[in-house]
Backbone as a ProteinNet text record, in pm:
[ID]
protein_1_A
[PRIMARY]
XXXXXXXXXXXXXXXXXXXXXXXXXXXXXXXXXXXXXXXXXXXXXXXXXXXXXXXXXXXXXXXXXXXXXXXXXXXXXXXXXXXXXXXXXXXXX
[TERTIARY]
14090.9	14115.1	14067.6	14059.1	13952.2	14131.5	14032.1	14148	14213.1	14151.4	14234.9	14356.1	14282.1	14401.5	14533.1	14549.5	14617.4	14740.1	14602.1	14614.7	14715	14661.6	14806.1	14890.6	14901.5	15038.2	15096.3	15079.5	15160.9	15220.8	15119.2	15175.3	15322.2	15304.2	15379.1	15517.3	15489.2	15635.8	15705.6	15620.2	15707.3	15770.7	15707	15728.7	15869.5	15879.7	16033.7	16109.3	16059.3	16182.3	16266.8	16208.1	16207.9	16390.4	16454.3	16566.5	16528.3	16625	16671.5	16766.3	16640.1	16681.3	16816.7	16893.7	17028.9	16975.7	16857.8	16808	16755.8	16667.2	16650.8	16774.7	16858.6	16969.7	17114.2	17061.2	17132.6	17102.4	16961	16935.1	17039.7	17103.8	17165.9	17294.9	17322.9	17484.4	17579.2	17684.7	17779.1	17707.5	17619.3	17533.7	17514	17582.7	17485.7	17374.8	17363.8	17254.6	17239.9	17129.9	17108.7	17090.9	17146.1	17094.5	17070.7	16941	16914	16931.2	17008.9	17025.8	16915.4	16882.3	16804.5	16830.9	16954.1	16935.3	16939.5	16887.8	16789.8	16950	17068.8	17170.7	17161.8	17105.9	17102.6	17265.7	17289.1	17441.8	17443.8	17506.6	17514.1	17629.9	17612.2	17771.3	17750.8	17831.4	17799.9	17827.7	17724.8	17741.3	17811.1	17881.1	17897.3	17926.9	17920.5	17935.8	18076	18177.8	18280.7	18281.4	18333.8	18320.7	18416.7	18514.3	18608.1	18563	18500.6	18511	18405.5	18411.8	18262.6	18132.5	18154.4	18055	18061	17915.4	17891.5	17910.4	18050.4	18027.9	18007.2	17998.9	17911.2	18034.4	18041.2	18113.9	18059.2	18146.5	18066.2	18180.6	18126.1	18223.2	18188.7	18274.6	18198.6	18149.4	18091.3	18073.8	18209.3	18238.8	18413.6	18539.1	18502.3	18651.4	18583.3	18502.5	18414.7	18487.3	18457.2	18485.5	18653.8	18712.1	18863.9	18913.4	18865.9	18918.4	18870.4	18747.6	18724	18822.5	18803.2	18888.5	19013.9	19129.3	19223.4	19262.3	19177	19204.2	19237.7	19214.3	19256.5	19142.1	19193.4	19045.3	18983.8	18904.3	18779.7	18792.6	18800	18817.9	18704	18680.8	18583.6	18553.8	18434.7	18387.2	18335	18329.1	18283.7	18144.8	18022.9	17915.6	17802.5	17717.5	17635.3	17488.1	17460.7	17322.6	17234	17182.4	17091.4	17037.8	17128.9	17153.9	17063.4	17050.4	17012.3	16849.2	16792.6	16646.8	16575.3	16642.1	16652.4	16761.5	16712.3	16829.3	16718.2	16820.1	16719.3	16806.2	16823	16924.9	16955.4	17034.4	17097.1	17096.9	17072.4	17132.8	17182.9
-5492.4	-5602.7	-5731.1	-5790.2	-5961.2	-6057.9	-6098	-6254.6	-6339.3	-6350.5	-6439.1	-6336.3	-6270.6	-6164.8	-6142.7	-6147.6	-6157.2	-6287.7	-6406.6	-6512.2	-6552.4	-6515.1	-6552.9	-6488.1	-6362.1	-6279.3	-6321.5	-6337.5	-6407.2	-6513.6	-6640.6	-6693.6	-6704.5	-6613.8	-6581.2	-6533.5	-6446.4	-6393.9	-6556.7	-6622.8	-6719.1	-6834.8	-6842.3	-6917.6	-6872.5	-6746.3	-6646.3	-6662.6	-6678.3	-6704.9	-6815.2	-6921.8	-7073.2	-7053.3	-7146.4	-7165.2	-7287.2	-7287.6	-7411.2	-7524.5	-7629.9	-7742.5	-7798.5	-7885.6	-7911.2	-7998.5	-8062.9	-8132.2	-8050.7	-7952.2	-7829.8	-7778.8	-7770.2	-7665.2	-7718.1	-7892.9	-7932.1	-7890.6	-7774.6	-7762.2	-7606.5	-7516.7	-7412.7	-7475.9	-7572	-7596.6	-7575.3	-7479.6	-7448.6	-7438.4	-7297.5	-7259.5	-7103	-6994.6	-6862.6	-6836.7	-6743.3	-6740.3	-6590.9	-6542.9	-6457.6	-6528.6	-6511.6	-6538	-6519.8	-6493.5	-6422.8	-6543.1	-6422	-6515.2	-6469.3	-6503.8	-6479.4	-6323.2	-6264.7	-6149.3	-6065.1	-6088.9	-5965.8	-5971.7	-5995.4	-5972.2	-6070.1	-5968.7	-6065.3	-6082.5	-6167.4	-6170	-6289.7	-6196.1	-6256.7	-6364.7	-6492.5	-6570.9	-6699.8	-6810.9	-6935.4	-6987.8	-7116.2	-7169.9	-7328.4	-7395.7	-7571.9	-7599	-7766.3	-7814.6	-7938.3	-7872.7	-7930.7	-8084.7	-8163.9	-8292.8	-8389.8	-8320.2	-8400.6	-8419.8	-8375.7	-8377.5	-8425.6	-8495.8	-8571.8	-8493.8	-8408.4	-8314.1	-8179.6	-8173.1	-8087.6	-7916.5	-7897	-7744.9	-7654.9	-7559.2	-7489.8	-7379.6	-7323.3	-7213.1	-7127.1	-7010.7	-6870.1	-6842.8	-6808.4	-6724.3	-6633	-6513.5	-6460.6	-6565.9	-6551.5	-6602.5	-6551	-6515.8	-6471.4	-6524	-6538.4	-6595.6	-6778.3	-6814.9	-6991.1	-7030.3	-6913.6	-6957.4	-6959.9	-6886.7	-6888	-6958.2	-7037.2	-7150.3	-7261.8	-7295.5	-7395.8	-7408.9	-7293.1	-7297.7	-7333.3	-7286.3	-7332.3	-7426	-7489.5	-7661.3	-7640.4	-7534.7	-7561.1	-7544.1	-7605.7	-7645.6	-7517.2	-7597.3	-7449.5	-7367.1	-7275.3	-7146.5	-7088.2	-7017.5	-6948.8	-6917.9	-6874.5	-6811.3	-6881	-6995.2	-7037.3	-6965.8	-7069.2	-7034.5	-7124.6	-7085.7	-7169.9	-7186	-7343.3	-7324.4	-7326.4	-7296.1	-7291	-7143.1	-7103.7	-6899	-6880.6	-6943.5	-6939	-6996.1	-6839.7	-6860.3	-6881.9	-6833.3	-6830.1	-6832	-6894.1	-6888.9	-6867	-6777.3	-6769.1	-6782.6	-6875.8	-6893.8	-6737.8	-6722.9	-6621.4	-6654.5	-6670	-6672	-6583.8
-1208.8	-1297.8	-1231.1	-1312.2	-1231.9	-1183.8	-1128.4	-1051.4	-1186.1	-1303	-1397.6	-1456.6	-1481.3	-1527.6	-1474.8	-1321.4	-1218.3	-1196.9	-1198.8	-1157.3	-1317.8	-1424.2	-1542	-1543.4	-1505.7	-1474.1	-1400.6	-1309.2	-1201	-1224.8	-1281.7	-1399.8	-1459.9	-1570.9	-1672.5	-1602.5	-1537.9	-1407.7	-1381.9	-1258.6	-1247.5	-1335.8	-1449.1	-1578.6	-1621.9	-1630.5	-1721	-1601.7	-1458.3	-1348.2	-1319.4	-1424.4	-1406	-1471.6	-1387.6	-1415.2	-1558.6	-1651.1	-1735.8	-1721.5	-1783.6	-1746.9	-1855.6	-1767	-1853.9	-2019	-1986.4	-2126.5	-2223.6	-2151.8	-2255	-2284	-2195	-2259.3	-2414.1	-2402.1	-2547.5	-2655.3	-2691	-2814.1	-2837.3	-2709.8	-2732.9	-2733.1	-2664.6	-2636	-2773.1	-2790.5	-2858.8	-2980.2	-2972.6	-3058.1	-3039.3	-3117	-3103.5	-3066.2	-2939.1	-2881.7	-2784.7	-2781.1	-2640.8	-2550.3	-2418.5	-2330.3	-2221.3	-2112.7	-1992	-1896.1	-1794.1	-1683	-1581.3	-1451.2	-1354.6	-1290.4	-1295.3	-1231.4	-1360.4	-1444.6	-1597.4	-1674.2	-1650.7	-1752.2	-1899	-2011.6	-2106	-2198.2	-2264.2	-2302.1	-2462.8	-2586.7	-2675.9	-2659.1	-2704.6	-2697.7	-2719.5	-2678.4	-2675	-2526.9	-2504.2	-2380.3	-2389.7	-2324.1	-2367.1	-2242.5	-2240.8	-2102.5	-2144.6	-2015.5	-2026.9	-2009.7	-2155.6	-2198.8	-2096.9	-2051.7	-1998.6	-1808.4	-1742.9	-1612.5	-1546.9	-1422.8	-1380.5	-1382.1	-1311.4	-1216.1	-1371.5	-1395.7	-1550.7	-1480	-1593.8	-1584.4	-1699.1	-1722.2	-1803.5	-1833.5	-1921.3	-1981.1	-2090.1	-2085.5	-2178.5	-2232.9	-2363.4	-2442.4	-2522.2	-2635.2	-2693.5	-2826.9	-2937.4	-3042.1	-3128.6	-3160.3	-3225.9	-3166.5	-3039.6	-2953.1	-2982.5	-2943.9	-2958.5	-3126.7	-3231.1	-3371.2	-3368.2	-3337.9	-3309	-3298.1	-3202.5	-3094.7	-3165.5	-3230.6	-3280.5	-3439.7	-3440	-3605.4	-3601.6	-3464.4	-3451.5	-3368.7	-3346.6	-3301.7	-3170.2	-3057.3	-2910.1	-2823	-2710.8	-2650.7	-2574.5	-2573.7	-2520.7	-2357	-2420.1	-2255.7	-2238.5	-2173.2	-2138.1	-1984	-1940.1	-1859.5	-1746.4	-1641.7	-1577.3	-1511.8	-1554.7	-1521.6	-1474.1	-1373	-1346.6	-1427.4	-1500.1	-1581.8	-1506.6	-1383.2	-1279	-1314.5	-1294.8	-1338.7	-1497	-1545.5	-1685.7	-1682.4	-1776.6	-1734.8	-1892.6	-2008.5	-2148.6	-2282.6	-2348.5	-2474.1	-2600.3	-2668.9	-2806.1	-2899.2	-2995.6	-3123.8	-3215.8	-3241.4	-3332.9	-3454.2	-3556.8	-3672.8	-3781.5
[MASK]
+++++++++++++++++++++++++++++++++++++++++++++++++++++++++++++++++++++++++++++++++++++++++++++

């Protein structure tokens, strides 16, 4: 196979390895979504970043427990997670 061929694969690998950025990540925030993290675990759910605290943290939930919780007015639980770890999101609808 020739060097370009190579040379965009290689490419493309480190492109899908690229962690996500927190500005990209407002278009998923508390939104149905897949999403892959860096070590290949992909995971249906919602992600948000906790409103109340200095230093931004990130949380997971399922999409059924997120609607629950929003429907009954208490604040949000979930999964403590790092968005560094997060390499993709794809909307659900």
């Amino acid at each position: 196979m020739d060097k370009l061929f190579w040379k965009n694969h290689v490419n493309n690998i480190h492109a899908h390895k690229q962690k996500m950025e927190a500005e990209k990540f407002k278009n998923y925030e508390k939104r149905t979504c897949k999403f892959t993290f860096r070590n290949g675990k992909e995971v249906f759910g919602v992600i948000w970043k906790s409103p109340k605290q200095k230093i931004e943290n990130y949380y997971f939930t399922s999409s059924r427990e997120f609607e629950q919780i929003a429907k009954n007015a208490r604040p949000l639980e979930g999964c403590p997670i790092k968005i560094e770890d997060l390499i993709h999101a794809e909307l659900i609808y």
